[in-house]
Backbone as JSON Lines, residues from 0, in Angstrom:
{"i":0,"aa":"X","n":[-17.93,28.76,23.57],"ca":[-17.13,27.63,23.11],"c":[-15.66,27.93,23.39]}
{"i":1,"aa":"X","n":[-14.83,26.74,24.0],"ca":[-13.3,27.34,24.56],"c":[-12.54,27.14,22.82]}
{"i":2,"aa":"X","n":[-11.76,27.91,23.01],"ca":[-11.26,27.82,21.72],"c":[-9.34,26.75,22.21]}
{"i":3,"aa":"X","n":[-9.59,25.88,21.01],"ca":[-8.47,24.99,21.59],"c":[-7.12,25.48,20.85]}
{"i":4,"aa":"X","n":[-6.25,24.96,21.78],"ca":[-4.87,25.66,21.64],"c":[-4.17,25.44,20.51]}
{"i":5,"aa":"X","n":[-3.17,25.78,20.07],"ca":[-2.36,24.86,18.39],"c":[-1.78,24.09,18.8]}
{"i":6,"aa":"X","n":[-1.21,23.93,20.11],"ca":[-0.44,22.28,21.12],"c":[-1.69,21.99,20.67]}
{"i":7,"aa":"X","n":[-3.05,21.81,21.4],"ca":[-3.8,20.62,21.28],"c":[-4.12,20.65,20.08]}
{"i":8,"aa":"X","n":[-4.25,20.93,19.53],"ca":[-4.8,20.97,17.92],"c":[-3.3,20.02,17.0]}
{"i":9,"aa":"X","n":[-2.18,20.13,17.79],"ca":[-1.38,19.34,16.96],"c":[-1.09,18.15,17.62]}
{"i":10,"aa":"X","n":[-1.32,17.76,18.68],"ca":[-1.53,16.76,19.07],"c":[-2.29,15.65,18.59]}
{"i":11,"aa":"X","n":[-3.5,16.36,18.12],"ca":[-4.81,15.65,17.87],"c":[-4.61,15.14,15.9]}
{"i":12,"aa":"X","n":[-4.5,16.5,15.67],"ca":[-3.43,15.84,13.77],"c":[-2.68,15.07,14.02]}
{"i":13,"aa":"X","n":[-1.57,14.96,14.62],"ca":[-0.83,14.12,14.77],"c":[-1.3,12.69,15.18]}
{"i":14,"aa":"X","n":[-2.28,12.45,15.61],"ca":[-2.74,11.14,16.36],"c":[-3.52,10.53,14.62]}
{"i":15,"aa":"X","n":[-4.23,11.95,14.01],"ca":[-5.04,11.37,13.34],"c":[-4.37,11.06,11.77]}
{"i":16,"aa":"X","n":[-3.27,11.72,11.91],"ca":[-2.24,11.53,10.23],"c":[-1.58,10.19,10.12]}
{"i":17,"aa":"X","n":[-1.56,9.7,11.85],"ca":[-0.29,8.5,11.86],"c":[-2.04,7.67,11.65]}
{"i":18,"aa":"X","n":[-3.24,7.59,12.11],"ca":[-4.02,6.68,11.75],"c":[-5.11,6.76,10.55]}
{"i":19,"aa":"X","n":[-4.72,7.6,10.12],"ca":[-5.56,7.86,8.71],"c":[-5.48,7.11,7.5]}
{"i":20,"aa":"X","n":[-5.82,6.65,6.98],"ca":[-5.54,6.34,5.44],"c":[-5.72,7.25,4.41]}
{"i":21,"aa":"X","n":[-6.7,7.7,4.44],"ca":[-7.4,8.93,3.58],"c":[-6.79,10.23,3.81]}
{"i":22,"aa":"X","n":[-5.21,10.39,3.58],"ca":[-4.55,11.92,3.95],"c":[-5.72,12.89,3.0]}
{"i":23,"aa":"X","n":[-5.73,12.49,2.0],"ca":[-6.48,13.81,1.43],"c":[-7.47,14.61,1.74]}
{"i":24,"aa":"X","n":[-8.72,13.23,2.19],"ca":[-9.96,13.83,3.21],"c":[-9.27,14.52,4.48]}
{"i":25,"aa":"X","n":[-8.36,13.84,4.97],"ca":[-8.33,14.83,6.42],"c":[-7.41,15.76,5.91]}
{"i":26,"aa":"X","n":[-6.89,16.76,5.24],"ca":[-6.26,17.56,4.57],"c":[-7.19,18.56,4.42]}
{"i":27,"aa":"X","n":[-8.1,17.68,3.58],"ca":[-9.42,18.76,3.4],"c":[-10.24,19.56,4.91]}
{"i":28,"aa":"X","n":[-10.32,18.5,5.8],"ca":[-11.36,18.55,6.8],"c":[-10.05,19.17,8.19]}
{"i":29,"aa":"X","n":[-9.05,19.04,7.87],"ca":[-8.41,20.53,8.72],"c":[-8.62,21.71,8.25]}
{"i":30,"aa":"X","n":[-8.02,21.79,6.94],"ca":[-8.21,22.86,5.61],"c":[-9.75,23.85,6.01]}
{"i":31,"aa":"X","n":[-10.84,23.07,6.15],"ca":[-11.93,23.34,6.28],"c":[-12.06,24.14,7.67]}
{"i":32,"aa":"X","n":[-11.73,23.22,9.23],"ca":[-11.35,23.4,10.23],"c":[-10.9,25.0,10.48]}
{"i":33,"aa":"X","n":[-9.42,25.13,9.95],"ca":[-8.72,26.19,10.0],"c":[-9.48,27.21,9.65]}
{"i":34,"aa":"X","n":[-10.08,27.48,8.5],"ca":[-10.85,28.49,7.84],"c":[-12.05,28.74,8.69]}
{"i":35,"aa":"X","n":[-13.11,27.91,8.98],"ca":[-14.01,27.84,10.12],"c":[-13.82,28.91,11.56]}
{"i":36,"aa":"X","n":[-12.75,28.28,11.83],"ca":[-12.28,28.8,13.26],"c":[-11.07,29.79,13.07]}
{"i":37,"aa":"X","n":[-10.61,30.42,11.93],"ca":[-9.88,31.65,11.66],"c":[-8.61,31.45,11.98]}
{"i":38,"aa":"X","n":[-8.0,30.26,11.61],"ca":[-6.52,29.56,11.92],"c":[-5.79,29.31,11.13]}
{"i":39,"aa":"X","n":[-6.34,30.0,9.79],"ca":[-5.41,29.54,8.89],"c":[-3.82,29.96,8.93]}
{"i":40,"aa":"X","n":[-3.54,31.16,9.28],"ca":[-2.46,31.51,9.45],"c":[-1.65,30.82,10.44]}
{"i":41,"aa":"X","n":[-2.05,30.17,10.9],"ca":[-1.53,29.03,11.91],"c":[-0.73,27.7,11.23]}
{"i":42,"aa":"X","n":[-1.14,27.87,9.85],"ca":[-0.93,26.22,9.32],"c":[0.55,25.82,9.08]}
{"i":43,"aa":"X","n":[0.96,26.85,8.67],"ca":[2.87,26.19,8.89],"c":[3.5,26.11,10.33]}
{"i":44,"aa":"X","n":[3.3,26.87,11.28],"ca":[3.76,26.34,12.76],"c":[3.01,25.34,12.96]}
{"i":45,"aa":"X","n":[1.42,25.13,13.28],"ca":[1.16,23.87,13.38],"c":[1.58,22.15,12.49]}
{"i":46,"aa":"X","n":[2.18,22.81,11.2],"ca":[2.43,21.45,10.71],"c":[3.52,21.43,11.47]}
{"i":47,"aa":"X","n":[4.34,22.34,11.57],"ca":[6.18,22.41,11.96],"c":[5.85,21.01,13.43]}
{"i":48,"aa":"X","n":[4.92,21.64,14.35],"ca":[4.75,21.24,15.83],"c":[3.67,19.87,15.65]}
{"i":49,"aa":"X","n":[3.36,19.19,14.61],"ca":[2.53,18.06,14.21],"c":[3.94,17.5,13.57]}
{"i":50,"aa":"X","n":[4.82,18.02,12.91],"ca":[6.07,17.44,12.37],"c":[6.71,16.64,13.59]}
{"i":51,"aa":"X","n":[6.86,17.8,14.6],"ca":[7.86,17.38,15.7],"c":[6.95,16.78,16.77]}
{"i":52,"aa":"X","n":[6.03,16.6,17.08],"ca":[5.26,15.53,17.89],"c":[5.17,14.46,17.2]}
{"i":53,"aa":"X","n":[5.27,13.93,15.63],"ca":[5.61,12.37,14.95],"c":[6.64,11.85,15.16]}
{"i":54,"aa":"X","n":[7.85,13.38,15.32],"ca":[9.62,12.61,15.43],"c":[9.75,12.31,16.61]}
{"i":55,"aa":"X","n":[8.77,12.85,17.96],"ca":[9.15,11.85,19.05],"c":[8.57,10.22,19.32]}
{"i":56,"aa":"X","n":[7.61,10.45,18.44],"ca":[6.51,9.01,18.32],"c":[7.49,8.14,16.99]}
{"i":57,"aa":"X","n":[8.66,8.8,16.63],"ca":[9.74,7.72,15.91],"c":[9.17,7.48,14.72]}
{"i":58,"aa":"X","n":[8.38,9.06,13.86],"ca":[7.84,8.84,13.03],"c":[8.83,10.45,12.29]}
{"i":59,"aa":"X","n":[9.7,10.03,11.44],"ca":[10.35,11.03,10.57],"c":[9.97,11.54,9.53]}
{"i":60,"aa":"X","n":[10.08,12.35,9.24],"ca":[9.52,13.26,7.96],"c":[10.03,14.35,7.56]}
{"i":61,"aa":"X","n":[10.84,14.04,6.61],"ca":[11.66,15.43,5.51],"c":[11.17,15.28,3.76]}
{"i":62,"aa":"X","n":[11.8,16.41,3.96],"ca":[11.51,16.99,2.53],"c":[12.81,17.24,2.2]}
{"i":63,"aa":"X","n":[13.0,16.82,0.76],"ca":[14.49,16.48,-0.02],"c":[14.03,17.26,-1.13]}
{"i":64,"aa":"X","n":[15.12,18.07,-1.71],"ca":[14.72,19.15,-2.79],"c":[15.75,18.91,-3.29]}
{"i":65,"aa":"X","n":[15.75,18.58,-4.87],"ca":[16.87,18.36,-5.69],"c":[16.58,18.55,-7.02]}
{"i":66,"aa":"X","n":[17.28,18.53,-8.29],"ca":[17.56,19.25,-9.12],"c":[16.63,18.25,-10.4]}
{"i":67,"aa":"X","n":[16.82,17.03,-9.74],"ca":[16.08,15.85,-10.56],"c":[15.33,14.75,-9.39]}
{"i":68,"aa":"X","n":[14.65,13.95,-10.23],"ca":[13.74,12.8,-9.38],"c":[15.31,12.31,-8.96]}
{"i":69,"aa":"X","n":[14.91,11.95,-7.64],"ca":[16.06,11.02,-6.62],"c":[15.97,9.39,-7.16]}
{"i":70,"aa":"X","n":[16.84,9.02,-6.88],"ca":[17.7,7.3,-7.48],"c":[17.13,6.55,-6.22]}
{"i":71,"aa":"X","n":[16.77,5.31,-6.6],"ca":[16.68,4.83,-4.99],"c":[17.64,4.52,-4.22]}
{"i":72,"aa":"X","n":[18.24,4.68,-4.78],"ca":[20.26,4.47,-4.16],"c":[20.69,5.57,-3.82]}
{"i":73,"aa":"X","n":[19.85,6.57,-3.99],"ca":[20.1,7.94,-3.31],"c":[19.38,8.22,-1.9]}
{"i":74,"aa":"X","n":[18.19,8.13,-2.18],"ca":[16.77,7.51,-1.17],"c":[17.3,6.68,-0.12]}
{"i":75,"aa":"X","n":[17.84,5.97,-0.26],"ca":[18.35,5.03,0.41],"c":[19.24,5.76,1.43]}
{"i":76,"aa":"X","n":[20.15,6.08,0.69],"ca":[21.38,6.44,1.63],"c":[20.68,8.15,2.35]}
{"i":77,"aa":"X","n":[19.87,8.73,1.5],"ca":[19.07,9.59,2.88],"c":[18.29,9.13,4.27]}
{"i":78,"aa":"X","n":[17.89,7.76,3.67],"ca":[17.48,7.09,4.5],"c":[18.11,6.87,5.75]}
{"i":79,"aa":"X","n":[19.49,6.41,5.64],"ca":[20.79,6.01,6.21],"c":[21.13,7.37,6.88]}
{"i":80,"aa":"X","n":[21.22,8.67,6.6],"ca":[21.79,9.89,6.78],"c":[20.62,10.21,8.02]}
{"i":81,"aa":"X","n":[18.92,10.22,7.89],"ca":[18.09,10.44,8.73],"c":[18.52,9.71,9.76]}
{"i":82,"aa":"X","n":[18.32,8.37,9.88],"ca":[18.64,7.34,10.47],"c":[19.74,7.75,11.6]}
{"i":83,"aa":"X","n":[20.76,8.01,11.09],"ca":[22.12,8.83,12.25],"c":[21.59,9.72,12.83]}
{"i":84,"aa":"X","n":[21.1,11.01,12.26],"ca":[20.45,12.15,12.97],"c":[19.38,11.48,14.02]}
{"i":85,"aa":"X","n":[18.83,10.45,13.67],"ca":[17.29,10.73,14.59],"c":[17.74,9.16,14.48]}
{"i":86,"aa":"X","n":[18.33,8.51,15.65],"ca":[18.44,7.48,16.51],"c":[16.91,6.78,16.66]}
{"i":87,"aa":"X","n":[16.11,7.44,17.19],"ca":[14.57,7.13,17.39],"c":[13.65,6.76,16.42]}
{"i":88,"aa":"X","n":[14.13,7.29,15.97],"ca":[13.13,7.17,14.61],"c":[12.97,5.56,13.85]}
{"i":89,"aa":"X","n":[11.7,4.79,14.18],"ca":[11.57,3.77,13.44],"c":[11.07,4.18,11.91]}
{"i":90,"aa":"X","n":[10.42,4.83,11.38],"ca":[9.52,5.02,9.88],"c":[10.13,6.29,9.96]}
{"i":91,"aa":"X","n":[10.52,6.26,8.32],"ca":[10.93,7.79,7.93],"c":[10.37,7.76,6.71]}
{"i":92,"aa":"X","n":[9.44,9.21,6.67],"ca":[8.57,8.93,5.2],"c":[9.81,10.54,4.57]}
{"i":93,"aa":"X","n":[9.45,10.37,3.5],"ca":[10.43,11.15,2.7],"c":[9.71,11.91,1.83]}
{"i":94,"aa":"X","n":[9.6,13.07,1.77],"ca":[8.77,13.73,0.42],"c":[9.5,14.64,-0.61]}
{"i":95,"aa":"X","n":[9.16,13.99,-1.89],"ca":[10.37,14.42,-2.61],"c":[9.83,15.99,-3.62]}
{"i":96,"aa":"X","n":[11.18,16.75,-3.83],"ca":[10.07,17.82,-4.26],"c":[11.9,18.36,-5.65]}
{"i":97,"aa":"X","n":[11.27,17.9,-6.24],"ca":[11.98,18.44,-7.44],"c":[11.78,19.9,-8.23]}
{"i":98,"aa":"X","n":[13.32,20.25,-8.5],"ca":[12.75,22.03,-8.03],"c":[14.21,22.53,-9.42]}
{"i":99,"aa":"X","n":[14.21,22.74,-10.65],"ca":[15.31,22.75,-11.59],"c":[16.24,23.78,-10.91]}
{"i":100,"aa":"X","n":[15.57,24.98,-10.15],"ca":[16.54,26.36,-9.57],"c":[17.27,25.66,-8.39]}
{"i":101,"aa":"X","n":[17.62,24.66,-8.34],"ca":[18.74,24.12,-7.16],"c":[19.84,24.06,-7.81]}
{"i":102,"aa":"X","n":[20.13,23.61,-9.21],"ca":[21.21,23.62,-10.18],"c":[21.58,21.85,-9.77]}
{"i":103,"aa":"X","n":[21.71,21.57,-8.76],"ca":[22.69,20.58,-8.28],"c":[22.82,20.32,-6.8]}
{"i":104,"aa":"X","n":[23.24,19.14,-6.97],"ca":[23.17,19.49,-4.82],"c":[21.55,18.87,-4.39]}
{"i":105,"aa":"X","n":[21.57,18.85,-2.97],"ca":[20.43,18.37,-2.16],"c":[20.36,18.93,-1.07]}
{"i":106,"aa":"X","n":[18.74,19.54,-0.6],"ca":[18.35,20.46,0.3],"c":[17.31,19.11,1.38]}
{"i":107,"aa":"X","n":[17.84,18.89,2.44],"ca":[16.96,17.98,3.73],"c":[16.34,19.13,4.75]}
{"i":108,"aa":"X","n":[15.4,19.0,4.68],"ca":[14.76,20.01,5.33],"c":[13.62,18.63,6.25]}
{"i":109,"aa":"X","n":[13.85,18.83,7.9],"ca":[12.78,18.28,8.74],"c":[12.21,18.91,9.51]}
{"i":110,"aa":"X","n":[11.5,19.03,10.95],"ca":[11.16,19.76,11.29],"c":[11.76,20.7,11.87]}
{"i":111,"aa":"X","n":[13.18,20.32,12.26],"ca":[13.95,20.87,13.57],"c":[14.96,21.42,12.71]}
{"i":112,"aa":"X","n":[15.08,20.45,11.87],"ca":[17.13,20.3,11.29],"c":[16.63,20.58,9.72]}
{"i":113,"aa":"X","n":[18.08,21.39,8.87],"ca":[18.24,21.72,8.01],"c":[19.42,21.61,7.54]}
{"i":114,"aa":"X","n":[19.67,20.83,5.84],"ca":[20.97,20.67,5.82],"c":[21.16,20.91,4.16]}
{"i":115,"aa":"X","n":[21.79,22.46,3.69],"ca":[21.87,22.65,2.49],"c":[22.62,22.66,1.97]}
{"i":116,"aa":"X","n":[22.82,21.27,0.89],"ca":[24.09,21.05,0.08],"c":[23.85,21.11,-1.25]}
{"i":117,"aa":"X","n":[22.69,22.53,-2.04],"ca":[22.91,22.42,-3.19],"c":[23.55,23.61,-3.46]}
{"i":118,"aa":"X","n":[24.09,24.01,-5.25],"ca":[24.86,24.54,-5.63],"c":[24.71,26.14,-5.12]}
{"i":119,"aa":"X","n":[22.58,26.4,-5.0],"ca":[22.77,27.93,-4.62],"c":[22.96,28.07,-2.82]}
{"i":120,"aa":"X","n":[22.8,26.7,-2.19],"ca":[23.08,27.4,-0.43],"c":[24.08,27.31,-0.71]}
{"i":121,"aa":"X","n":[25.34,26.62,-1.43],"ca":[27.23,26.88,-1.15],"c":[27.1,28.14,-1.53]}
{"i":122,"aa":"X","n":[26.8,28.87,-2.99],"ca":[27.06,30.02,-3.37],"c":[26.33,31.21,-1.96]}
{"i":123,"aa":"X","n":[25.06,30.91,-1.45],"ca":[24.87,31.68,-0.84],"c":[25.57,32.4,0.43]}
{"i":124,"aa":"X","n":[26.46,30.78,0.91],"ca":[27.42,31.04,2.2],"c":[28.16,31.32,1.74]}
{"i":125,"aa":"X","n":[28.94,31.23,0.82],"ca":[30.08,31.91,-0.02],"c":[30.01,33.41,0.13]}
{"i":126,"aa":"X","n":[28.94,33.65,-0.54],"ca":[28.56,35.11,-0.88],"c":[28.72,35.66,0.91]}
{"i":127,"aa":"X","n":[27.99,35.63,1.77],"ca":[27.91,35.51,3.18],"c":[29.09,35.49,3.55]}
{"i":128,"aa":"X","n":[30.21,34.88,3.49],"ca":[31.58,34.49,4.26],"c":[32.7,35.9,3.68]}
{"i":129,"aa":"X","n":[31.88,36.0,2.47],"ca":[33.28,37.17,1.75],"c":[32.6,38.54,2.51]}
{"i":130,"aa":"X","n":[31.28,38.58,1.95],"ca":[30.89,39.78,2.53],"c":[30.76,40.84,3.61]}
């Protein structure tokens, strides 16, 4: 049996996440997949490279980490902020992940790009710039 590559293997997620309804079953039935065929250690580069084969198909996807649930007037204007970065991009899904050790501030994390404006990445470049 040829064993298929993590390009094709993210190709093929990718075809099947943008037409799925049921994320959870196919969550499971990669989940399953991976373990089967001894790939699990594969699963964060392959999402990274299933991330970035949606952002050329103009399908965006970050993760926003902040200190409290986001405002939709906040949402919004990330919306607006993706939007500049990624020209292409028609649908930007957003996943929100509330996290109290940020203090303050907002962490955009996509596949490619990273942009940390809460209280511990300033302190961390701080710390970094003196040192």
């Amino acid at each position: 049996m040829r064993t298929i590559t993590r390009g094709e293997l993210a190709n093929v997620l990718a075809t099947l996440v943008s037409e799925t309804k049921d994320q959870s079953t196919l969550a499971k039935r990669i989940a399953a997949f991976l373990v089967e065929t001894h790939q699990t250690r594969e699963l964060e580069q392959l999402m990274r490279d299933v991330r970035s084969l949606r952002e050329k198909q103009g399908q965006v996807e970050a993760t926003i980490t902040s200190a409290f649930p986001l405002s939709s007037d906040a949402k919004r204007q990330i919306e607006d902020l993706l939007a500049n970065h990624y020209p292409s991009g028609s649908t930007f899904i957003i996943n929100e992940e509330v996290n109290p050790e940020v203090l303050s501030g907002i962490k955009i994390k996509s596949s490619e790009k990273q942009l940390d404006e809460t209280a511990r990445g300033k302190l961390r470049r701080l710390t970094k710039a003196v040192v």
